[in-house]
Backbone as CSV, one residue per row, in Angstrom:
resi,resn,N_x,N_y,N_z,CA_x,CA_y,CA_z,C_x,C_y,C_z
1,UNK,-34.714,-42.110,28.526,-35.164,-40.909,27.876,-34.323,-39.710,28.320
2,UNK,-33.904,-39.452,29.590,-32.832,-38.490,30.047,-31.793,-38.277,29.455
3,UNK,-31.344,-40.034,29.276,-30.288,-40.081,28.833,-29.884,-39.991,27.383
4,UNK,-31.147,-39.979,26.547,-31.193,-39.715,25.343,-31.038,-37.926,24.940
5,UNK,-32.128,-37.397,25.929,-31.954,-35.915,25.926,-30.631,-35.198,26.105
6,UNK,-29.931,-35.808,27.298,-28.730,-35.579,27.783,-27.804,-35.763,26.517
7,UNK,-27.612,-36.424,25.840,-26.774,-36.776,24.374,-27.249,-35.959,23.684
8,UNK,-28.549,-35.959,23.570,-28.813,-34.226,22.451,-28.238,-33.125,22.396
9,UNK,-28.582,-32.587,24.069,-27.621,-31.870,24.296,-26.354,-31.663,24.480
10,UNK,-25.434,-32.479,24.397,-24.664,-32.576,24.385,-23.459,-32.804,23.229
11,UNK,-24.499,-33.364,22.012,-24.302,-33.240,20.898,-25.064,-31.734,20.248
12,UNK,-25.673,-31.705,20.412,-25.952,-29.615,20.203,-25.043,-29.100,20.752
13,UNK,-24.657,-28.689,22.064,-23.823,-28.195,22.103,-22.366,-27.969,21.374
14,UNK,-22.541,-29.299,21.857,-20.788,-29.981,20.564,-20.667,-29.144,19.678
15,UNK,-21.783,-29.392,18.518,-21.830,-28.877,17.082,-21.752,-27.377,17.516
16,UNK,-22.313,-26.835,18.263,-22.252,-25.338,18.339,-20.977,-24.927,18.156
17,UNK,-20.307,-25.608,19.084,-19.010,-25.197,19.643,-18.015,-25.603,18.230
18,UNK,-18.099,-26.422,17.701,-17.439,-27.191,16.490,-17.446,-25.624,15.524
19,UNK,-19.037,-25.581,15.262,-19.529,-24.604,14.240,-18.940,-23.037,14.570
20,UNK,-18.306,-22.907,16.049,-18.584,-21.507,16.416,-17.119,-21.336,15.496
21,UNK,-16.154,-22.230,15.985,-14.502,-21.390,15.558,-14.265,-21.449,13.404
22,UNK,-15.485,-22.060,13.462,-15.802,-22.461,11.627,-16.219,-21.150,11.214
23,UNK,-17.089,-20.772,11.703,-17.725,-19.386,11.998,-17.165,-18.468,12.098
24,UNK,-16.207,-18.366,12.714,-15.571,-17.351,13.351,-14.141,-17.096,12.177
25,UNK,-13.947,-18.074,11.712,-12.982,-18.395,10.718,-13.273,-17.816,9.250
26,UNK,-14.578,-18.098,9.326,-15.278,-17.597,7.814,-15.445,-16.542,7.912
27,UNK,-15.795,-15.907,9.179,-16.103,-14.360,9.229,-14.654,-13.445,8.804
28,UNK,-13.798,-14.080,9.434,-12.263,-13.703,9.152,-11.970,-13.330,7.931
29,UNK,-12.089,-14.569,6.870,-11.700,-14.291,6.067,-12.408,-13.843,5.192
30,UNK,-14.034,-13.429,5.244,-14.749,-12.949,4.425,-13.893,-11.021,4.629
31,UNK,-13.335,-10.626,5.991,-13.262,-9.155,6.638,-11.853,-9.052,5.709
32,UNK,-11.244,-10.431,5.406,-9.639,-10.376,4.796,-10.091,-9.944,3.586
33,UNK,-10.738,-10.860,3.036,-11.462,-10.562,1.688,-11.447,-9.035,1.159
34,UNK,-12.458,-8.450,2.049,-12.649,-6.877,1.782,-11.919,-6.441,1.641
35,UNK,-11.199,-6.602,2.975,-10.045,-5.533,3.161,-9.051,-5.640,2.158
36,UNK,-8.988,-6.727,1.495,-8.140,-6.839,0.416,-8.363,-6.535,-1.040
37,UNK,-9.948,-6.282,-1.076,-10.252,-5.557,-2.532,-9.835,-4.011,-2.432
38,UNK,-10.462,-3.747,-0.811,-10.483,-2.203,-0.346,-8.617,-1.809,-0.693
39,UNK,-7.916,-2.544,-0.522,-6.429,-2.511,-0.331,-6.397,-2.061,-2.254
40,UNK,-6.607,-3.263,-2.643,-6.467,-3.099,-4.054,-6.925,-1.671,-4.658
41,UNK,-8.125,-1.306,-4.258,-8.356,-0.622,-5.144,-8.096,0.785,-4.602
42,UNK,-7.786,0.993,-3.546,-6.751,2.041,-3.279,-5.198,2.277,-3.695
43,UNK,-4.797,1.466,-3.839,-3.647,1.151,-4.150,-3.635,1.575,-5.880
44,UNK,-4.398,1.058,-6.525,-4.479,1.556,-7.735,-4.704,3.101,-7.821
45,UNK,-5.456,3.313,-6.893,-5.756,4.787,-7.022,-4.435,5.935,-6.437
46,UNK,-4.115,4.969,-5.417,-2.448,5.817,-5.371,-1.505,5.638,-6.158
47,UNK,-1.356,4.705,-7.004,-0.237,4.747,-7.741,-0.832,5.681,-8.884
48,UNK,-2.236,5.668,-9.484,-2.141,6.963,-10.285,-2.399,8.082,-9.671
49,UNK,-2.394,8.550,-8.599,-2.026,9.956,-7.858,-0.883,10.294,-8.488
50,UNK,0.466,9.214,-7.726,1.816,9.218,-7.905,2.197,9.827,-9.515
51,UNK,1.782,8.516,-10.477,1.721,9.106,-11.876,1.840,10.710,-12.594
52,UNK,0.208,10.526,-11.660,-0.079,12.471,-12.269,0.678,12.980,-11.573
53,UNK,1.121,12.899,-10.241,2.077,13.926,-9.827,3.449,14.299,-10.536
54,UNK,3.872,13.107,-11.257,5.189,13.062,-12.445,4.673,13.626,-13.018
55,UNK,3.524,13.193,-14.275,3.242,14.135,-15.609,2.663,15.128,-15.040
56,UNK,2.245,15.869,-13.985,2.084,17.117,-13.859,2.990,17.826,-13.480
57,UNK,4.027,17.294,-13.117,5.278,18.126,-12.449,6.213,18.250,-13.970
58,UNK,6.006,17.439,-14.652,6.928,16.964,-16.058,5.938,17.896,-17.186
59,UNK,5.219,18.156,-17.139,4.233,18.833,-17.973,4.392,20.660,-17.300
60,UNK,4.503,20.618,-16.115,4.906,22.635,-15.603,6.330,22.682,-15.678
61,UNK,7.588,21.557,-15.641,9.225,21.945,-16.231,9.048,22.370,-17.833
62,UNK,8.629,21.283,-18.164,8.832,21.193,-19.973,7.935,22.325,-20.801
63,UNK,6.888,22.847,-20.169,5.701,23.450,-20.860,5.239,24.815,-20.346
64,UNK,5.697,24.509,-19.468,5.360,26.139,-18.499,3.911,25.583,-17.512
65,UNK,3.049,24.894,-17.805,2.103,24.628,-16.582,1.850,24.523,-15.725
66,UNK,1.165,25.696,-14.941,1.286,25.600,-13.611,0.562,24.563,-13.026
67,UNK,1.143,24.101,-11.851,0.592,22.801,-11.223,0.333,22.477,-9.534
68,UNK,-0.624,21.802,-9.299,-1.049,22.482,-8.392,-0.284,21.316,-6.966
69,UNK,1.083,21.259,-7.386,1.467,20.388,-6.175,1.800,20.101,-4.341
70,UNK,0.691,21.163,-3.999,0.212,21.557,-2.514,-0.601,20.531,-2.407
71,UNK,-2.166,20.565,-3.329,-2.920,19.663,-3.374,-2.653,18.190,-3.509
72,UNK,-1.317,17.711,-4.537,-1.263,16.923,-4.769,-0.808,15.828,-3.611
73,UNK,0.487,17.305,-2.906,1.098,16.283,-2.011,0.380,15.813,-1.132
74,UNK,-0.614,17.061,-0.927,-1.386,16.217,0.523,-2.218,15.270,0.272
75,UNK,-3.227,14.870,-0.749,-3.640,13.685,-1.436,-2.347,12.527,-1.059
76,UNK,-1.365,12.723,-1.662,-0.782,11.637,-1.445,-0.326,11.631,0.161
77,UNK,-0.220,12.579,0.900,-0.307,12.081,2.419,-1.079,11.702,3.172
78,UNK,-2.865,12.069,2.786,-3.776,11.461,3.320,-3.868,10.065,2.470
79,UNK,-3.564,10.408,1.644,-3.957,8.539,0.746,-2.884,7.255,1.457
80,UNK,-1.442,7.650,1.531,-0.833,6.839,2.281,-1.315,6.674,3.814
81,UNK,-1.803,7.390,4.684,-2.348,7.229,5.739,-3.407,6.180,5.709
82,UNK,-4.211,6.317,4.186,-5.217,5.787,4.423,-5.074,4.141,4.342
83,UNK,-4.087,4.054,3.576,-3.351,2.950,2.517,-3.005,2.080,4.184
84,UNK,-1.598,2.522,4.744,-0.677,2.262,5.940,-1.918,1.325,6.755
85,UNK,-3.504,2.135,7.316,-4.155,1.827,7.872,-4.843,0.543,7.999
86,UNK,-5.464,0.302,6.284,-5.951,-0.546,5.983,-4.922,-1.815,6.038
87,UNK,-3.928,-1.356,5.923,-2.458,-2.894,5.639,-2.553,-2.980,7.074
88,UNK,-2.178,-2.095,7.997,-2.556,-2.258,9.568,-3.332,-3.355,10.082
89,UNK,-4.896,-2.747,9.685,-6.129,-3.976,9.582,-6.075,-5.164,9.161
90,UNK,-5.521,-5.141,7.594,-5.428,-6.551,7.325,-4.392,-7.240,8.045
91,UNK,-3.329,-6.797,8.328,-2.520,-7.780,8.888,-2.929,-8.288,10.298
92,UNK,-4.063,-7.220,11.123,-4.386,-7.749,12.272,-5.318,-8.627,12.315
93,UNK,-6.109,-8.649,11.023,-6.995,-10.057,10.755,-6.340,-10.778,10.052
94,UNK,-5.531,-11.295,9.554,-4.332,-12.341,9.494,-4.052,-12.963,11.080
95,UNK,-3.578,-11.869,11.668,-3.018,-12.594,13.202,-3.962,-13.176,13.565
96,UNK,-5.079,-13.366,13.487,-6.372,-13.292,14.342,-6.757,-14.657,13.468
97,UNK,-6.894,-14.657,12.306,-6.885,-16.303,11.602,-5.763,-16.993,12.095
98,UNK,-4.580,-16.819,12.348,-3.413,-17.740,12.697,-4.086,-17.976,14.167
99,UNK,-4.494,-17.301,15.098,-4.836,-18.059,16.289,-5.942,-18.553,15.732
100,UNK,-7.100,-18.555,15.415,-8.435,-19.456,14.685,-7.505,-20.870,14.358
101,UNK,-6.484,-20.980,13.568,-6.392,-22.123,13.467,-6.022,-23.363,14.208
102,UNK,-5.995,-23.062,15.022,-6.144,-24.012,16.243,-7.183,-24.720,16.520
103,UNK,-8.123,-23.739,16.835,-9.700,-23.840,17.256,-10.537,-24.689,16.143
104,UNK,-10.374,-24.667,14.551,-10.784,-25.560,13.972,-10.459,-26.915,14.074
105,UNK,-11.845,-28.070,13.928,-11.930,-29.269,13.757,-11.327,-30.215,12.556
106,UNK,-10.388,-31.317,12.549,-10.339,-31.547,11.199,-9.185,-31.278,11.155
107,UNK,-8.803,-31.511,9.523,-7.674,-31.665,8.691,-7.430,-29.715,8.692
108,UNK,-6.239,-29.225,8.626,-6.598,-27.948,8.932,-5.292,-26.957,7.828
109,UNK,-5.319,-28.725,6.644,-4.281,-27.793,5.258,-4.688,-27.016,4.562
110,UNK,-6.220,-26.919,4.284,-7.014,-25.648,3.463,-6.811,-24.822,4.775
111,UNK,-6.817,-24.288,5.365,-7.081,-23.541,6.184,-5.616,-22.866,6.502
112,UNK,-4.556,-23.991,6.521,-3.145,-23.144,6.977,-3.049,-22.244,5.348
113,UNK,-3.139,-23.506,4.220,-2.945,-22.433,2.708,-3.610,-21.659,2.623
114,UNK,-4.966,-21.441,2.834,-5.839,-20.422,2.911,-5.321,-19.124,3.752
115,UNK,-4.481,-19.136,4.843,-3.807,-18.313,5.758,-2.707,-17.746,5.274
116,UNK,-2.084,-18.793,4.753,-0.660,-18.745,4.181,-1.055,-17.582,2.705
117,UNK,-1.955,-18.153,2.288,-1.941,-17.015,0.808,-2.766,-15.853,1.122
118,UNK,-3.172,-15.329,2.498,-3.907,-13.897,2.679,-2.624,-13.347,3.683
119,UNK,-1.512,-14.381,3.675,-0.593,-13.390,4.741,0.665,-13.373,3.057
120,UNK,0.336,-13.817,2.374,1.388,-13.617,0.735,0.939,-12.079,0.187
121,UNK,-0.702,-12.122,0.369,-1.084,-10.896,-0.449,-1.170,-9.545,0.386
122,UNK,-0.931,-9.857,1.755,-0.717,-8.605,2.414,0.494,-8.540,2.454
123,UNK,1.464,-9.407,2.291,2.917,-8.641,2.010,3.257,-7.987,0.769
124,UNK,2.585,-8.986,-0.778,2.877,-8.008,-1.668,2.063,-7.039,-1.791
125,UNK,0.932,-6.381,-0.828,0.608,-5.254,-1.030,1.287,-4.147,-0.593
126,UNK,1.952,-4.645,0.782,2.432,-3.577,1.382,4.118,-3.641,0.258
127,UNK,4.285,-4.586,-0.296,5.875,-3.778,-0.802,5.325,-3.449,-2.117
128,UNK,4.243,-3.310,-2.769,3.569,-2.193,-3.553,3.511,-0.895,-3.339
129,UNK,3.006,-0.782,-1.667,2.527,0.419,-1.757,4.273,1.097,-1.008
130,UNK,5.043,0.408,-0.491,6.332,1.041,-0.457,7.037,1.330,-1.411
131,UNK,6.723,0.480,-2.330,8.126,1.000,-3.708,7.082,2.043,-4.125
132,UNK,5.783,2.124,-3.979,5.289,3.268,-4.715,5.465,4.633,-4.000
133,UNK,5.459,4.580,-2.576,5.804,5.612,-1.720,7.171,5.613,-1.729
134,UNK,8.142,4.810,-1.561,9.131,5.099,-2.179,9.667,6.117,-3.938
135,UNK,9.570,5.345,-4.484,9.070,6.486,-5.934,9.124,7.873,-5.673
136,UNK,7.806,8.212,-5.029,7.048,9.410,-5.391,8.240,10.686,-4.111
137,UNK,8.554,9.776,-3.090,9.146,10.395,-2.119,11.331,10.901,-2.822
138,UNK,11.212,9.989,-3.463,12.387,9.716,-4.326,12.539,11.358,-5.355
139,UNK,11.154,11.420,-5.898,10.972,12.015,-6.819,10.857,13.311,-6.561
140,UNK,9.997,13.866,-5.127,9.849,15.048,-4.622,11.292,15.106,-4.229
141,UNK,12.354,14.532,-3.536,13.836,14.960,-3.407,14.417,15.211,-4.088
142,UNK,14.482,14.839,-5.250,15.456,15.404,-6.808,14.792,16.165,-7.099
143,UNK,13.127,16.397,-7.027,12.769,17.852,-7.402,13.255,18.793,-6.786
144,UNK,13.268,18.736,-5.171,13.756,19.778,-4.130,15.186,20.000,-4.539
145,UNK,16.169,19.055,-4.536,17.463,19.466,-5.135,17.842,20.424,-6.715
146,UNK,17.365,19.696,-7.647,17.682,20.178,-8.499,16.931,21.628,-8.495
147,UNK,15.508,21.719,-8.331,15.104,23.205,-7.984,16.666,24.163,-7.238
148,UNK,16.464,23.799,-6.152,17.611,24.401,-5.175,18.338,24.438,-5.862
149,UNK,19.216,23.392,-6.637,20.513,23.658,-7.546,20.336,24.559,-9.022
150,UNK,18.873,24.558,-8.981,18.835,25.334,-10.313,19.180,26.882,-10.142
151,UNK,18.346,27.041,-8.875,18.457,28.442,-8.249,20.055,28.774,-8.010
152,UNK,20.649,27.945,-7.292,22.029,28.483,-7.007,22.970,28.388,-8.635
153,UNK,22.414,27.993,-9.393,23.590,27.434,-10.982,23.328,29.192,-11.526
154,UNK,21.957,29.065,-11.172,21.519,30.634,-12.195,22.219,31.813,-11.380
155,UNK,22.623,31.649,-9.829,23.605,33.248,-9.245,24.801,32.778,-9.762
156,UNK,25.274,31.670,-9.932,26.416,31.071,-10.257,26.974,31.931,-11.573
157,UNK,25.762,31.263,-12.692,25.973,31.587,-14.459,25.930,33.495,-14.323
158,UNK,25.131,34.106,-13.666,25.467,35.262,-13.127,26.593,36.279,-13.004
159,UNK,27.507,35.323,-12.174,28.936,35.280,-11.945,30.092,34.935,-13.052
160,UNK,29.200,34.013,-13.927,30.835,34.060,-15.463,30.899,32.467,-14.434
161,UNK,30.457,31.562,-13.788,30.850,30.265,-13.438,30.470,29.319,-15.070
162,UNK,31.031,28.141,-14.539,30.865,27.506,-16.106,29.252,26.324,-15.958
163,UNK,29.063,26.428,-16.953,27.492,26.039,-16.537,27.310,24.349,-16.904
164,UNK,28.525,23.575,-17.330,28.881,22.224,-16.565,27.752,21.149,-16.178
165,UNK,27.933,22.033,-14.395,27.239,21.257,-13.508,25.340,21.224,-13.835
166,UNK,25.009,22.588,-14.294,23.949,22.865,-14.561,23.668,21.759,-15.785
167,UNK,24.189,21.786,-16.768,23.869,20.513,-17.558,23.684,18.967,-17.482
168,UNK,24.362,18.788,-16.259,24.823,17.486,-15.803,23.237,17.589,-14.936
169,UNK,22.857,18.106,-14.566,21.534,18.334,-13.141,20.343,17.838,-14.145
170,UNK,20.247,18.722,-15.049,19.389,18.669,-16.324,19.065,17.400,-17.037
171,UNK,20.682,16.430,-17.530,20.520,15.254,-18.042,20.182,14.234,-16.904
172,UNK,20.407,14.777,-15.775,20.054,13.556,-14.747,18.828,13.758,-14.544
173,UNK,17.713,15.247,-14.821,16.456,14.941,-14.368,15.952,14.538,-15.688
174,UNK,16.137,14.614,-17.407,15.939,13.942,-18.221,15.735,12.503,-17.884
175,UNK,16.608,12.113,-17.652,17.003,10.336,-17.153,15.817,9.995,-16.105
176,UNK,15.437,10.405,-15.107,14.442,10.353,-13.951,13.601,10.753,-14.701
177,UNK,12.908,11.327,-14.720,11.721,11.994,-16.024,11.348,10.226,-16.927
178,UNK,11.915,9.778,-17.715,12.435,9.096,-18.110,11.874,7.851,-17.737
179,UNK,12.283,7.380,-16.365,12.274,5.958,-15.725,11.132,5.789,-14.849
180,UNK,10.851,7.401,-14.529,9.670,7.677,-13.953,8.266,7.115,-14.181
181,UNK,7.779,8.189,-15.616,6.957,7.880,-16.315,7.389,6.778,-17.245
């Protein structure tokens, strides 16, 4: 009878221990889960920040509208902060399933593919949200230039200079304008 108890426990325990890194695994990827809708649907929401920041910047050149791109930029600097953070997170619960997989019992190919495709979708999120921060960062520099160059073309045309270059500035922000939106 001891020795029967003794196997109970010992088989309870077992299973505990079996169940804990199963557990611990599911919890993982239920936190990947989130974090990966949470990813998504920020991400959508920054790339149409980005957007309006074109057609609102493309809507005060072409139209005269003033626009309110103080607000905008900093939206898009707290939103990338917020963005950077969450990819942060997910990738540290990624690391954290790659050691789990050890600790599981069993055949452990659902579990590496299961790993393998939440460490696929945190990479193409993050080179989402870079070509999109890329973009927008792209876009505020040819604004800053050509502004600046607009200003210096107009003391230039001032002067009797030939206005050339000023046209050439113009068809290149046409073209960006363009590829932008």
């Amino acid at each position: 009878m001891n020795r029967s108890f003794g196997n109970n426990l010992y088989s309870t325990t077992n299973s505990r221990m079996s169940s804990a890194p199963a557990t611990d695994w599911e919890d993982l990827r239920k936190q990947a889960r989130q974090l990966e809708n949470e990813i998504d649907t920020k991400l959508m929401s920054f790339s149409k920040l980005c957007s309006n920041y074109v057609a609102r910047d493309h809507l005060s050149n072409h139209h005269g509208i003033d626009s309110p791109t103080t607000s905008t930029s900093s939206s898009f600097e707290t939103m990338s902060i917020e963005v950077e953070k969450l990819l942060e997170r997910l990738s540290d619960i990624n690391k954290c399933m790659t050691d789990a997989i050890p600790t599981l019992l069993g055949p452990n190919t659902a579990a590496t593919h299961t790993l393998q495709r939440h460490h696929e979708i945190c990479q193409d999120y993050r080179r989402e949200f870079e070509r999109t921060k890329a973009n927008i960062r792209n876009f505020q520099t040819r604004e800053d230039l050509l502004i600046n160059n607009n200003n210096n073309n107009s003391d230039m045309n001032s002067q009797g200079l030939s206005s050339r270059r000023q046209d050439y500035y113009l068809r290149e922000m046409g073209h960006l304008n363009k590829n932008i939106l």
